[in-house]
N, C-alpha and C positions, 0 to 999 in steps of 0.2 A: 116354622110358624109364619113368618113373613113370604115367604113363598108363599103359602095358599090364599094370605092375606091380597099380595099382589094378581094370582089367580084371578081372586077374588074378583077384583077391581076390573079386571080384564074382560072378565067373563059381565059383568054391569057394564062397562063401557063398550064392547061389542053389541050389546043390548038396545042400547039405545044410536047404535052407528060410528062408534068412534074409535079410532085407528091407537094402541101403543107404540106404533114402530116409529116413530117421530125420535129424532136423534135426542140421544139423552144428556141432560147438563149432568156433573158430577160433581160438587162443592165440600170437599174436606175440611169439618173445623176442628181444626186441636185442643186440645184442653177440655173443661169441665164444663159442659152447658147447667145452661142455671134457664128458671122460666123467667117471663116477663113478669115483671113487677107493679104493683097498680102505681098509681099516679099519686101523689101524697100534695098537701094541702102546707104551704108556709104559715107559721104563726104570727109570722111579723105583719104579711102585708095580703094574707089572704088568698094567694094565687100558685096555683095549684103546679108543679113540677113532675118531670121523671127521674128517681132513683140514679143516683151515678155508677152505681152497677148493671142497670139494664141499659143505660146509655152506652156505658164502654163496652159491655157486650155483641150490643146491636152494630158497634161500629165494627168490631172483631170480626161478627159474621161478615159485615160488610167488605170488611179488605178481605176475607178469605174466598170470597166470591169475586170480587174483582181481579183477584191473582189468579184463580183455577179457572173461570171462563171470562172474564173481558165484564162488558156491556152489555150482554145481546140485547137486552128489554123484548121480550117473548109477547107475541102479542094470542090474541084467541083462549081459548081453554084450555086450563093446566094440568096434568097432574101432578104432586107433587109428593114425596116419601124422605122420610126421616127416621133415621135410625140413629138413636144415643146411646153413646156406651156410657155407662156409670161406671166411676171406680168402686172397687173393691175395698172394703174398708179391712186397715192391717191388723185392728184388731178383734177382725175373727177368728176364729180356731180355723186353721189349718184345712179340716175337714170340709169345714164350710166354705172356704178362701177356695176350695177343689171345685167344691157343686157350682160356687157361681160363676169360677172361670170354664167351665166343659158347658153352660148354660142349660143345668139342670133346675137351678134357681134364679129366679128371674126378682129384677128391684122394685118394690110396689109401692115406696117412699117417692119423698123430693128427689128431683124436680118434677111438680105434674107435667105429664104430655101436652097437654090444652097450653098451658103458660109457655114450653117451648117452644109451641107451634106459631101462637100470637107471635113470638120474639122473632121468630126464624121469616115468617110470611113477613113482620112490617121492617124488618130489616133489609130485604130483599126487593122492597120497593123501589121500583125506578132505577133499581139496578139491571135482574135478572128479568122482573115485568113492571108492566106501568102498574100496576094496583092488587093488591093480594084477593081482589074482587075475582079474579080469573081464575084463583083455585077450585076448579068443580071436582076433582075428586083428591085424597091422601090418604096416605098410609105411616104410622107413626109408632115406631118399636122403642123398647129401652131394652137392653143387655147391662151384664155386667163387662168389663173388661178390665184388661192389665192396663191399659195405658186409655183411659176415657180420650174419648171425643166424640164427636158427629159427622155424618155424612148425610147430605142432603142431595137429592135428585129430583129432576125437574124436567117434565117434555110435554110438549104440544098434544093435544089430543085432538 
């Protein structure tokens, strides 16, 4: 499925003139993505914060991205693809815990894609590119897997 998805992409971005063969970033993050979380509101004094779980995450993405490619800060048109694995939860039957690791069942729950993508693009700022303004096209899968994480890729168009 992500195959044709990227097809996809290819075949729109040859469309309109623009190259896939642009060397590709490859950013592996371990563990369990979670989306971005909205912005919340203090009682005390009115002013408004971000969740310290989307904080520490967003920095996680951020050192994982700094260790797998540096700095580049990419400038021009991006595209960009994300692929999350969701774990598997142990208390399914067996049968089930099969289908979703051979990826005959796919996860339709948390975490939404859209709140990933938010976390993964404004984490990625001013690292990988100057502004998540640059993403003109993506592609965005969840699986289940044995060992959850994400992989994120990222090249010039």
């Amino acid at each position: 499925m992500l195959v044709d998805q990227t097809q996809t992409v290819t075949a729109e971005l040859s469309m309109i003139g623009a190259s896939m063969a642009a060397e590709e970033l490859v950013i592996p993050v371990p563990g369990i993505m979670r989306g971005k979380q909205r912005p919340r509101f203090s009682r005390k004094n009115g002013r408004t914060y971000t969740p310290d779980q989307t904080v520490n995450l967003e920095a996680h993405v951020k050192q994982c991205a700094i260790q797998a490619v540096g700095q580049p800060c990419l400038s021009g048109p991006l595209y960009m693809s994300i692929d999350v694995g969701v774990s598997i939860p142990k208390t399914w039957p067996k049968r089930k815990q099969t289908e979703a690791a051979n990826g005959t069942l796919r996860p339709t729950g948390k975490p939404d894609l859209d709140n990933i993508i938010k976390l993964v693009a404004d984490a990625l700022n001013g690292i990988v590119w100057g502004d998540d303004a640059q993403i003109v096209a993506q592609v965005a899968t969840k699986h289940y897997a044995v060992f959850p994480g994400t992989v994120i890729r990222v090249r010039a168009i």
